[in-house]
C-alpha positions as CSV (number, residue, x, y, z in Angstrom):
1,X,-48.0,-49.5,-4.7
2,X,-49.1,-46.8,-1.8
3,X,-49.4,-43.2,-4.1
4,X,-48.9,-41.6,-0.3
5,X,-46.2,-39.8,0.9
6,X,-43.7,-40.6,3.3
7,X,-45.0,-38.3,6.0
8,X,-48.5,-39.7,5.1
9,X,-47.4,-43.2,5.7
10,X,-46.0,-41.9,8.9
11,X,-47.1,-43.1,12.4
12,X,-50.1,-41.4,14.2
13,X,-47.8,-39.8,16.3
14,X,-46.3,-37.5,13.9
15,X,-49.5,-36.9,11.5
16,X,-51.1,-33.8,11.6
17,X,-48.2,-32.1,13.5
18,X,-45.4,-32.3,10.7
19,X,-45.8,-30.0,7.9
20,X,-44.5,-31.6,4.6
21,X,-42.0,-28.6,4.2
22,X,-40.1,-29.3,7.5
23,X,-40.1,-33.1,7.2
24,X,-37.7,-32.9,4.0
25,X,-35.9,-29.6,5.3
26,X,-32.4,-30.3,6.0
27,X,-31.2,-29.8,9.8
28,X,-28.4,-30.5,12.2
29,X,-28.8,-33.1,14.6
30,X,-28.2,-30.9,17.9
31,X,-25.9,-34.1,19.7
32,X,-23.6,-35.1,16.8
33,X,-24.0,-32.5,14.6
34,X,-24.6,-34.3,11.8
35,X,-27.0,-32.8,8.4
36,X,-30.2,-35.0,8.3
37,X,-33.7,-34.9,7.2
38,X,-37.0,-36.3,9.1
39,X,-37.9,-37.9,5.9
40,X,-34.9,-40.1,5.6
41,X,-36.3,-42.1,8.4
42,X,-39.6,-42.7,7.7
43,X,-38.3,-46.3,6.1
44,X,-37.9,-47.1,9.9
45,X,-41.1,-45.3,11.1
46,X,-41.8,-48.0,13.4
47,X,-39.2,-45.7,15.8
48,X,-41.3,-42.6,15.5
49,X,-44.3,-44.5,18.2
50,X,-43.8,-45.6,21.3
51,X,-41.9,-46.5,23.0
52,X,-38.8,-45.5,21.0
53,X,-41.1,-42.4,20.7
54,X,-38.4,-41.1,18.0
55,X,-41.6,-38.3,17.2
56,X,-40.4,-36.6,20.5
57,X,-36.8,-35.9,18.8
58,X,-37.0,-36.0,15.4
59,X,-36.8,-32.3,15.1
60,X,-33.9,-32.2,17.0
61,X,-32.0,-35.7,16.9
62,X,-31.1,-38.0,14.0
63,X,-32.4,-41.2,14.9
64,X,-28.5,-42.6,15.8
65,X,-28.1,-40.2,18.6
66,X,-32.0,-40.5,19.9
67,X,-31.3,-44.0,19.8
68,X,-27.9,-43.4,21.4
69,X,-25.8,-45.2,19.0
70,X,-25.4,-42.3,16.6
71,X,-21.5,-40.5,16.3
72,X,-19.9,-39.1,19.4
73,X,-21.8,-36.8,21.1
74,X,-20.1,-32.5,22.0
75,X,-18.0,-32.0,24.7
76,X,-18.5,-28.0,24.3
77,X,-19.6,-27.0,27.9
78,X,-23.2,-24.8,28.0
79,X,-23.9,-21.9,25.9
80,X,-25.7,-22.5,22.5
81,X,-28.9,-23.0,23.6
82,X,-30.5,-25.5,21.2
83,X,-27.6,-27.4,21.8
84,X,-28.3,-27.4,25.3
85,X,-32.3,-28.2,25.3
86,X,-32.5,-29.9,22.2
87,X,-33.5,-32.8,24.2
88,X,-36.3,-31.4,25.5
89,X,-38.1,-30.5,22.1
90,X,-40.4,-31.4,20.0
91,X,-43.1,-30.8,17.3
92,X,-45.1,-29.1,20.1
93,X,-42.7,-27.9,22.3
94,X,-40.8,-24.9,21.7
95,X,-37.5,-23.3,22.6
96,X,-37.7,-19.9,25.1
97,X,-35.0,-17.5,25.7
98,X,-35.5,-14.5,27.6
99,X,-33.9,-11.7,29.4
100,X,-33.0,-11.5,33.0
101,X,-31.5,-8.8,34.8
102,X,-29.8,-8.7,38.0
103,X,-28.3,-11.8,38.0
104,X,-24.4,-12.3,38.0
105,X,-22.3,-15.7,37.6
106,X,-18.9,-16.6,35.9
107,X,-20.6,-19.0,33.4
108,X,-23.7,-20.5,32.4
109,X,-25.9,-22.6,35.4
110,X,-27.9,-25.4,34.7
111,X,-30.8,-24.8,37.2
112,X,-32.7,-27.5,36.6
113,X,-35.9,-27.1,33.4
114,X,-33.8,-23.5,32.5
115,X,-30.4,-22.7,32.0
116,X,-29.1,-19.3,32.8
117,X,-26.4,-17.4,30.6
118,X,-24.7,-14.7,32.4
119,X,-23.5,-13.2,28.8
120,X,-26.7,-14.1,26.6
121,X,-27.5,-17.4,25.3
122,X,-25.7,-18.5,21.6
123,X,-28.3,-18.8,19.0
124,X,-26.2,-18.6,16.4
125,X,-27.3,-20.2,13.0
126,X,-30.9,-20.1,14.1
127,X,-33.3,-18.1,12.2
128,X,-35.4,-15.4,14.4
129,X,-37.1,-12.8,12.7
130,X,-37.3,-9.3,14.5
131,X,-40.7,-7.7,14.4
132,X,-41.4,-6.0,11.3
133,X,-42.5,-2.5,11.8
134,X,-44.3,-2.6,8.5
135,X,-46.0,-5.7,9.1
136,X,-49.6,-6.3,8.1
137,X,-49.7,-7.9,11.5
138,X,-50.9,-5.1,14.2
139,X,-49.7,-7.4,17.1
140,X,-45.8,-7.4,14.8
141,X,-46.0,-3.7,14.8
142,X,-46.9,-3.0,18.3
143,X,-43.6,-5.3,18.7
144,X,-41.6,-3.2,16.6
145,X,-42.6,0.1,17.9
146,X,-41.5,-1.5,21.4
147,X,-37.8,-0.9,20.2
148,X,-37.0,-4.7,21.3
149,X,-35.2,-6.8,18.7
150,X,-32.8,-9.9,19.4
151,X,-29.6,-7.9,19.6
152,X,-31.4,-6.2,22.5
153,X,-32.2,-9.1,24.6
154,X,-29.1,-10.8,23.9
155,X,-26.9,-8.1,25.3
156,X,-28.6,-9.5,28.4
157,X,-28.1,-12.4,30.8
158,X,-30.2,-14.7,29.6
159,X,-32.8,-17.8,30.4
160,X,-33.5,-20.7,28.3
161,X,-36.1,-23.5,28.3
162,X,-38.2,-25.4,26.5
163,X,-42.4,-24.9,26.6
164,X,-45.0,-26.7,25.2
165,X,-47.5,-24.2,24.0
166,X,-49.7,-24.0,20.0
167,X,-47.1,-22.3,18.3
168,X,-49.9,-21.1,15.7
169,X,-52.3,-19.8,18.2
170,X,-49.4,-17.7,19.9
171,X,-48.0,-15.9,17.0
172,X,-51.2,-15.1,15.5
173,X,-52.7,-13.8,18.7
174,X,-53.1,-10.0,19.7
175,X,-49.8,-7.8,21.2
176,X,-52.0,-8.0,24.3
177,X,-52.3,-11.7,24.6
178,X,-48.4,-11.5,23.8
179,X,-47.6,-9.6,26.6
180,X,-49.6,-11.6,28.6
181,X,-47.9,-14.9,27.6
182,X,-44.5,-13.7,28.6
183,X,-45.4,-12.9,32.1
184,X,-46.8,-16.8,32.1
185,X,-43.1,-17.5,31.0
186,X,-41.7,-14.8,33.3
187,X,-43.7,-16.8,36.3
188,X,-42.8,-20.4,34.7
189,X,-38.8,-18.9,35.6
190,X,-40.1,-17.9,38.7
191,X,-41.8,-21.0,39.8
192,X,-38.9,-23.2,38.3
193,X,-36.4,-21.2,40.1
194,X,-36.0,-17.6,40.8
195,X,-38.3,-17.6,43.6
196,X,-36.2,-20.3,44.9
197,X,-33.4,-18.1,44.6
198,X,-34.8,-15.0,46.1
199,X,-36.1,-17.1,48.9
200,X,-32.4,-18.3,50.1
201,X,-30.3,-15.3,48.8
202,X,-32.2,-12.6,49.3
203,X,-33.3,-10.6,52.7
204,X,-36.5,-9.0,53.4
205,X,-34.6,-5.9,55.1
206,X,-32.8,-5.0,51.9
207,X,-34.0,-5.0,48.0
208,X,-29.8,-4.8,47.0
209,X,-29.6,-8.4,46.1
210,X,-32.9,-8.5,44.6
211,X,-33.1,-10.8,40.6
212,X,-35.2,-9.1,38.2
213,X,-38.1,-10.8,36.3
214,X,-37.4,-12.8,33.4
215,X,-38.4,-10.5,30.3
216,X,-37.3,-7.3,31.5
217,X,-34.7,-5.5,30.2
218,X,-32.1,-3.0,31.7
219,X,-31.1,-1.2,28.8
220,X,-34.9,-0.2,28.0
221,X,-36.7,-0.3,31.8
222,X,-40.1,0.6,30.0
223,X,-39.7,-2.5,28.1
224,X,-39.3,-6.5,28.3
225,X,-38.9,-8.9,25.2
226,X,-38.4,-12.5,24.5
227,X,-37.8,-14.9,21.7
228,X,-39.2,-18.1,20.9
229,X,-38.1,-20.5,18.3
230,X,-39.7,-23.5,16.7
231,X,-37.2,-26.0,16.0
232,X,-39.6,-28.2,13.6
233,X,-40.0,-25.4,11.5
234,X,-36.4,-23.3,12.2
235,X,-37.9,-20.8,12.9
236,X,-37.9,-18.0,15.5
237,X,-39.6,-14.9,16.3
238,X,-39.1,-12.1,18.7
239,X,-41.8,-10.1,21.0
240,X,-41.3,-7.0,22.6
241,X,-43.6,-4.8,24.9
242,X,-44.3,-3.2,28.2
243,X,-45.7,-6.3,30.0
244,X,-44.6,-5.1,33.7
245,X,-44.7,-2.1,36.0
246,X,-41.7,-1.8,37.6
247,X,-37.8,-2.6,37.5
248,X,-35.8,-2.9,40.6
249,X,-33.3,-0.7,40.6
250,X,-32.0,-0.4,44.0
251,X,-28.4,-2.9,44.5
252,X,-26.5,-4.6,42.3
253,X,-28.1,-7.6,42.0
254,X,-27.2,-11.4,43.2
255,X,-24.6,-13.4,42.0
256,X,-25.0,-16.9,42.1
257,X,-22.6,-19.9,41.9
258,X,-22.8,-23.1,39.5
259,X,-23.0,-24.9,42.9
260,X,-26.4,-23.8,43.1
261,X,-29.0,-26.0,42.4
262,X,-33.4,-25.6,42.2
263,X,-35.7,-26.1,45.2
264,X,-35.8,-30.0,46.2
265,X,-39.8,-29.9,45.8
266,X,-41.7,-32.7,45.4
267,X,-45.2,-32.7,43.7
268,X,-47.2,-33.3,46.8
269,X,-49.7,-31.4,47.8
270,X,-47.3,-30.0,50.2
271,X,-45.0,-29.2,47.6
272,X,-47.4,-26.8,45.9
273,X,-48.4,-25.0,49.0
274,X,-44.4,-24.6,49.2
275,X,-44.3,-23.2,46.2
276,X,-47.1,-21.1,46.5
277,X,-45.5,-19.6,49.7
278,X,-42.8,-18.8,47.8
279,X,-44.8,-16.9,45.5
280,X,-45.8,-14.8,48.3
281,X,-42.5,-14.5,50.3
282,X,-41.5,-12.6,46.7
283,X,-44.4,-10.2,46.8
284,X,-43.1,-9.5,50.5
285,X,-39.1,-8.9,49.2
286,X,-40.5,-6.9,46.0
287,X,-42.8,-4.3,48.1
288,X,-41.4,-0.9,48.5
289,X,-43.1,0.3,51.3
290,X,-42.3,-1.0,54.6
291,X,-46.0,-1.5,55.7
292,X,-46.9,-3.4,52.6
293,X,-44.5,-5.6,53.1
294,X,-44.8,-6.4,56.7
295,X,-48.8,-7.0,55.1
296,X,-47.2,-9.2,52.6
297,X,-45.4,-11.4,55.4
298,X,-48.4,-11.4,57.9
299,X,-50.6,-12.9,54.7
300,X,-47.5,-15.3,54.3
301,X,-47.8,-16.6,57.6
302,X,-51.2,-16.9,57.4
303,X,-51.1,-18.7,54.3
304,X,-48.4,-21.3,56.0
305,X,-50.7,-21.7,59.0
306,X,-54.0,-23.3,56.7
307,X,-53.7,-22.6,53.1
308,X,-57.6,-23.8,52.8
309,X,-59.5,-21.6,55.1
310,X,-59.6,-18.5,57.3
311,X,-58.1,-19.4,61.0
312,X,-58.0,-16.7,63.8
313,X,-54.6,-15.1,64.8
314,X,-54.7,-17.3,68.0
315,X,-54.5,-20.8,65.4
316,X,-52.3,-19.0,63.1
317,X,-49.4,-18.0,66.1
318,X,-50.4,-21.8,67.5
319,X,-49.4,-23.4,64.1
320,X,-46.2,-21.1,63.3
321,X,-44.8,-20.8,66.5
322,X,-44.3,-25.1,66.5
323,X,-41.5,-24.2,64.2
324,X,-39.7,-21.8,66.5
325,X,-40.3,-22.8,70.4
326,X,-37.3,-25.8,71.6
327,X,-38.8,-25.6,75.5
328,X,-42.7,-24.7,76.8
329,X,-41.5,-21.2,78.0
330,X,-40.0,-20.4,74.4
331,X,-43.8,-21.5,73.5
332,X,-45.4,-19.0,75.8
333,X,-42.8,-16.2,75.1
334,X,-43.5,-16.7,71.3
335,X,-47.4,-16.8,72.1
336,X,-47.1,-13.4,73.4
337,X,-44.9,-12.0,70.7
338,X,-47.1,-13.0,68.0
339,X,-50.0,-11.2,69.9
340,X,-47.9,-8.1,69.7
341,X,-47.5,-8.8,65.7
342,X,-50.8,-9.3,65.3
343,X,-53.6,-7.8,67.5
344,X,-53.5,-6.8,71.2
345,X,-55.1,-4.8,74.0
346,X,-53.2,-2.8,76.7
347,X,-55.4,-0.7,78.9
348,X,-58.3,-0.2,76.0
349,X,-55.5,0.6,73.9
350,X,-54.7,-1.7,70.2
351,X,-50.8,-2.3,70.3
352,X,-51.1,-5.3,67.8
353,X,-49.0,-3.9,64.7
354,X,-51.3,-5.4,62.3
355,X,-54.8,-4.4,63.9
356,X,-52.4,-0.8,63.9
357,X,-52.2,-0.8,59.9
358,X,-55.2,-2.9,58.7
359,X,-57.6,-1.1,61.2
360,X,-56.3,1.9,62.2
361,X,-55.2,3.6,59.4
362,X,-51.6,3.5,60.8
363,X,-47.9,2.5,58.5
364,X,-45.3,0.9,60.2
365,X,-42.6,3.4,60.1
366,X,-44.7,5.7,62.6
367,X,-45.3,2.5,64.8
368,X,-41.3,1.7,64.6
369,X,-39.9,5.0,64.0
370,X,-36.6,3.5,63.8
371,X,-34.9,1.9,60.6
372,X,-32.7,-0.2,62.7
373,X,-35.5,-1.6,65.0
374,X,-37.9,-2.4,61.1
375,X,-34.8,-4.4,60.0
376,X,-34.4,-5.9,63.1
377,X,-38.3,-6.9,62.9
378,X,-38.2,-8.0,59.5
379,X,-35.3,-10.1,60.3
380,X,-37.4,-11.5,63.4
381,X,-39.9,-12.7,61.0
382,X,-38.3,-14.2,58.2
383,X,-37.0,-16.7,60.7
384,X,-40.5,-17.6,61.8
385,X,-41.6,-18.3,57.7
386,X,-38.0,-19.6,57.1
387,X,-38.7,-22.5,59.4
388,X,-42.3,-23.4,57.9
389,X,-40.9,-23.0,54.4
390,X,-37.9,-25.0,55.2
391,X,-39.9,-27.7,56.8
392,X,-42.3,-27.8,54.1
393,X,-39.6,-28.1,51.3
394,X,-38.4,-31.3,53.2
395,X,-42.0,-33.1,53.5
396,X,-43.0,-31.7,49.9
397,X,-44.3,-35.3,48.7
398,X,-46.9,-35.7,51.3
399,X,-50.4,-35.0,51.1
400,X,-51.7,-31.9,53.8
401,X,-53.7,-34.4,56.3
402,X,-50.0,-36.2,56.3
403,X,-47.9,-33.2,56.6
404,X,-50.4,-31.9,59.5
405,X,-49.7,-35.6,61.8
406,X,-45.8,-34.7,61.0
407,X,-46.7,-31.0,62.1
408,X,-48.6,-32.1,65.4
409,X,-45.7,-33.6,66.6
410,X,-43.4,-30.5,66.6
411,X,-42.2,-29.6,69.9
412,X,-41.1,-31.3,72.6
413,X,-44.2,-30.4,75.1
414,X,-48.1,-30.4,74.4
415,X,-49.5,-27.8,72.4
416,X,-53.1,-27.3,73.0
């Protein structure tokens, strides 16, 4: 007779990821809600490896439901969420909640990989330790001092999702390294979906509509927190510090419905340029001053026009203006508008609007005195980036040499 364990005798796919401790530790299966241990199904440990793969759900699932012939699963709608995501982890990955401001809706979205909660995500029966402020961990106190604790964030709206991450090597890193992994998380939201969301609800003439970042927090602006919890081990912990520059502050905020759903991108090469032009078309809405954006929209375009290498304004209005022009003298009228946007010559003197800022020291509210006439502009050229974005969205599984045939083919008359 084996003198090994049960979690020794355990498949490769669980050893050296399960401590002892939390194989026997009692929990509730997230679906059913049934009490079970891990080690009550090690008899069976055939189920943990592929391609049953139970090891993926063990923390979460008794093996009935991850089989799906366990007790009937909850009808309750979204809100506690390791009910909601329990799917989703495992011994390596790990539940994420965080903060997000500016964001309005009637009841909890599912947005795709993250679920938002417009009145703070349940967490109820989890345990999730606040920092200690007399830690003998400097990184716990530098959380501490930060004023953030989980009553805090969860007076917010909230986003959840589940990471994979080293849940060791986080929590025993430095408050600096903390701070930087929840801007990683705050861009993961962004990626996933809030870019996506600033991209179709929000307008480059106004910053009234305007989501916050994942992480900050209204009631401290200084501040931004989040809290991650391990549901091998059932336990949580909570990190707090300044990790960003800025708040928005002008507007309410944007509401959004639960018939919104995440960007249709595909994981072509197209589909990360899309994403990456996303990326930017926020750094354009965020920018306070009116010249930095209009900087911020010009790099857009050029970006949209060859995302691999420097082109001349002549290729980059060329490429865009496909997009825009239905008839040859929309083609040529565009042509000349872009040289007006970009860089131009009348009688020895520059009139380009960029060559104006980049070159000549100039901002764009003394070249367009007017308010009026700057929305109208910005408005102007977030039609030109819309289309490329658009366009790009739809062809996101191709390759770039594939998306450039589609893209030569734009227009109903020759381009040369």
């Amino acid at each position: 007779m084996s003198d090994r364990s049960p979690l020794e005798n355990a498949k490769p796919a669980i050893l050296g990821q399960l401590r002892t401790e939390d194989a026997y530790a009692q929990r509730r299966c997230v679906r059913c809600g049934v009490s079970y241990a891990i080690e009550a199904f090690f008899d069976s440990v055939e189920y943990f490896a592929r391609p049953t793969n139970y090891a993926e759900g063990c923390v979460t699932h008794c093996l009935g439901c991850w089989l799906g012939v366990g007790g009937p699963e909850s009808t309750e709608e979204l809100g506690h969420a390791l009910r909601d995501l329990g799917s989703r982890l495992c011994l390596a990955t790990h539940l994420v909640v965080m903060p997000l401001v500016r964001v309005h809706s009637e009841s909890p979205i599912d947005l795709g990989k993250i679920i938002f909660y417009p009145f703070g995500a349940d967490l109820s029966g989890l345990a999730i330790d606040d920092p200690a402020p007399m830690s003998s961990s400097l990184s716990e106190v530098q959380s501490a001092a930060s004023g953030v604790d989980l009553k805090a964030i969860l007076q917010h709206p909230t986003v959840a999702f589940a990471a994979r991450f080293d849940w060791d090597a986080v929590l025993n890193s430095s408050h600096r390294a903390h701070m930087s992994f929840l801007r990683r998380l705050s861009r993961y939201v962004d990626e996933q979906c809030l870019d996506f969301v600033r991209y179709r609800y929000c307008r480059l003439d106004r910053a009234d509509f305007l989501p916050g970042r994942a992480g900050q927090l209204s009631s401290n602006p200084m501040m931004a927190g989040l809290v991650l919890y391990n549901a091998a081990r059932q336990t949580g912990r909570v990190f707090g510090g300044s990790a960003f520059t800025h708040l928005i502050v002008r507007g309410l905020g944007l509401d959004i419905e639960a018939s919104y759903h995440s960007a249709p991108l595909q994981n072509g090469e197209v589909g990360y340029i899309a994403r990456r032009a996303l990326s930017l078309y926020k750094a354009a809405l965020e920018a306070e001053d009116d010249s930095v954006k209009y900087m911020q929209v010009v790099a857009l375009m050029d970006f949209l026009a060859e995302p691999a290498k420097y082109v001349g304004s002549a290729d980059i209005a060329k490429a865009i203006i496909r997009y825009s022009a239905e008839t040859s003298e929309d083609y040529l009228r565009l042509k000349e508008r872009f040289a007006q946007l970009y860089g131009k010559q009348v009688e020895g003197r520059y009139v380009g609007i960029r060559t104006r800022i980049v070159h000549l020291g100039e901002n764009l509210e003394s070249i367009i005195p007017d308010e009026s006439d700057r929305t109208t502009l910005f408005r102007e050229i977030s039609q030109y980036v819309g289309k490329v974005i658009d366009h790009m969205i739809d062809h996101s599984a191709l390759d770039w040499d594939a998306y450039l045939e589609v893209r030569r083919k734009l227009g109903p008359f020759g381009l040369s």
